[in-house]
C-alpha positions as CSV (number, residue, x, y, z in Angstrom):
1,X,136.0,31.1,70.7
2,X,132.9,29.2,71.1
3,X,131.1,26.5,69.8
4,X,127.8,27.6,68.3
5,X,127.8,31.0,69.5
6,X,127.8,33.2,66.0
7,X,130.7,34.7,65.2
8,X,128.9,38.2,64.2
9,X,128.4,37.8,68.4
10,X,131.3,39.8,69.9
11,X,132.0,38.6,74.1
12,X,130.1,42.1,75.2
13,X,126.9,41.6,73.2
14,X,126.7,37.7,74.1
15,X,127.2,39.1,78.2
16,X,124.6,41.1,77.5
17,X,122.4,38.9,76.1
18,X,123.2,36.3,79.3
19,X,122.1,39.3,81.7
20,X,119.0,39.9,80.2
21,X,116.1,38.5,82.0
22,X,112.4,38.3,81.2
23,X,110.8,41.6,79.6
24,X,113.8,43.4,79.4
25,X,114.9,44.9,76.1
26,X,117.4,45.4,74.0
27,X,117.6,47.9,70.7
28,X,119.3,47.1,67.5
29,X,120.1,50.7,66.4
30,X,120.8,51.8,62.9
31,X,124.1,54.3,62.0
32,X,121.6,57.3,62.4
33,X,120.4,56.9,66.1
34,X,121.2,58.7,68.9
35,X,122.6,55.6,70.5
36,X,125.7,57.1,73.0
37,X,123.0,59.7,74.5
38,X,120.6,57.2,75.3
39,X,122.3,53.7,76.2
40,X,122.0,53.1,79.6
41,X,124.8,50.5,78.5
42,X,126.2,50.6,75.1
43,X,127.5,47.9,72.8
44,X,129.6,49.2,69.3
45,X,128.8,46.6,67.0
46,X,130.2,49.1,63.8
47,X,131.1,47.9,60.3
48,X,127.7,45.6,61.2
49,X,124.1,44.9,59.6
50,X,121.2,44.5,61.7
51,X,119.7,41.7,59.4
52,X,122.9,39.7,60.1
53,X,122.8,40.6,64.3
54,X,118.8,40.1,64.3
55,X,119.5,36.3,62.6
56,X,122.6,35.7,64.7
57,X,120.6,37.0,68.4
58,X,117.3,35.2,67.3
59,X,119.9,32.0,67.4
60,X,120.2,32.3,71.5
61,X,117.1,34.8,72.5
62,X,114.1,33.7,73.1
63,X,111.4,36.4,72.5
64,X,108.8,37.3,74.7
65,X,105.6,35.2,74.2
66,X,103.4,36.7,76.4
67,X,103.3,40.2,75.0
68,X,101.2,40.9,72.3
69,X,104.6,42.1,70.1
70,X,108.1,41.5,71.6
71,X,109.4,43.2,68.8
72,X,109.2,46.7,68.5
73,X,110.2,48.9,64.9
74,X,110.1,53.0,64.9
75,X,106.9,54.5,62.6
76,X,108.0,56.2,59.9
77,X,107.0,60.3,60.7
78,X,104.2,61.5,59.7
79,X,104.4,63.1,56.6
80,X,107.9,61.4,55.2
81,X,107.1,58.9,52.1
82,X,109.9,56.5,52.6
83,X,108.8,52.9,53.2
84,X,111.3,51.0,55.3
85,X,111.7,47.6,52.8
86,X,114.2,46.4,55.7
87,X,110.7,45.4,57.9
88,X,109.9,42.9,55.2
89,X,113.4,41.8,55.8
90,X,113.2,41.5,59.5
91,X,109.6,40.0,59.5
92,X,111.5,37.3,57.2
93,X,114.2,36.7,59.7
94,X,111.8,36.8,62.6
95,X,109.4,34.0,60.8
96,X,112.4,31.7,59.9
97,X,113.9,31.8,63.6
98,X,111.3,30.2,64.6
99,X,109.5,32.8,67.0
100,X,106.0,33.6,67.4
101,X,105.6,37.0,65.5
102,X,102.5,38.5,64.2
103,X,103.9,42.2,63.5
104,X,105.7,44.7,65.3
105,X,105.0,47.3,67.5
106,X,104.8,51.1,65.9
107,X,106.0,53.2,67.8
108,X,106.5,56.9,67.4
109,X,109.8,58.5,67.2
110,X,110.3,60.1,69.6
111,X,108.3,57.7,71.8
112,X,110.5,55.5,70.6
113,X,113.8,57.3,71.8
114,X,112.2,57.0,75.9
115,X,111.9,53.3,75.2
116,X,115.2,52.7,74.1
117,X,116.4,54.7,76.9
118,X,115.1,52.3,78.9
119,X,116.2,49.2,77.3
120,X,118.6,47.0,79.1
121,X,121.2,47.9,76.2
122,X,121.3,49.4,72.8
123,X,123.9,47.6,70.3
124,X,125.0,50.7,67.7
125,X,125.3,49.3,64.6
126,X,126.5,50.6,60.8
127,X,123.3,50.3,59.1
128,X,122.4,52.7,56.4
129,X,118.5,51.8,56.0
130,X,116.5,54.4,57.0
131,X,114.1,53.7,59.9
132,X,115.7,50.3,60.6
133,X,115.8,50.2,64.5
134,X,114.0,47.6,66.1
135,X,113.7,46.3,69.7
136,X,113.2,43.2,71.1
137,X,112.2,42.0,73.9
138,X,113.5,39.4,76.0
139,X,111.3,36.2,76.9
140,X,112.0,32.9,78.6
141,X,113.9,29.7,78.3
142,X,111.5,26.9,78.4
143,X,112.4,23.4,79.3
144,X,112.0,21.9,76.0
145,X,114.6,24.8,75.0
C-alpha cells in the first residue's frame, strides 16, 4: 500500500502508468472490446468502471497539452441511434481533474481498433455502456507539478 495512490489503482496499472512517456497512450476499454487481440500489453482491471479509473488516473497523469485532443472516444457508427450519455460523464471528470480539455477526438471504429493497437497499454475493464472506450494520451510532468 501507498499513500495517495488510489486504491481502484492495482500495482500493474500504476507501472504502467510510470512507463509511459510523452505521447504515448493508453485505452480504457469497455467489457465489449476486443481488448486481448489488440493489447500490445494488457492490464485486467474486471469488476471495474471506467468513470471510477478515468477520475483515479487523471489523479497521477498528466494529459498531453500540446495536442489538439489528448483524449480520444470511438464515434458512434453511422447509422446506430444510441447516444453515449457516458461522454457527458467523462467530459465531467476530465473538467474537474483539472486538465485542459475542449472535446475529444472521434474517431471511427474501426480506426479506432489500429489506434488502440498501438497504444502503450489497453486496461480491459467491466463496463456495460455502450461506446465508452476512451484514450488518453500521455503528456508531461511540469515543474510546478
Amino acid at each position: 500500500m501507498l499513500k495517495g495512490i488510489p486504491a481502484i489503482i492495482s500495482p500493474e496499472l500504476l507501472k504502467v502508468l510510470m512507463e509511459m512517456g510523452h505521447g504515448d497512450e493508453i485505452v480504457l476499454a469497455d467489457a465489449n472490446f476486443p481488448a486481448v487481440s489488440n493489447a500490445q500489453r494488457l492490464i485486467r482491471a474486471d469488476g471495474h468502471n471506467i468513470p471510477a479509473l478515468l477520475q483515479a488516473i487523471l489523479q497521477l497523469f498528466p494529459l498531453d497539452t500540446y495536442v489538439q485532443a489528448p483524449t480520444a472516444v470511438m464515434k458512434v457508427v453511422s447509422g446506430d441511434t444510441y447516444e453515449p450519455v457516458i461522454w457527458d460523464e467523462y467530459r465531467q471528470i476530465l473538467k474537474m481533474s483539472g486538465a485542459k480539455f475542449h472535446d475529444f477526438e472521434y474517431i471511427e471504429r474501426f480506426a479506432f481498433y489500429e489506434r488502440a493497437r498501438k497504444a502503450y497499454a489497453i486496461v480491459a475493464t467491466g463496463e456495460a455502456a455502450l461506446y465508452a472506450n476512451i484514450i488518453l494520451k500521455k503528456g508531461v510532468i511540469t515543474s510546478g507539478a
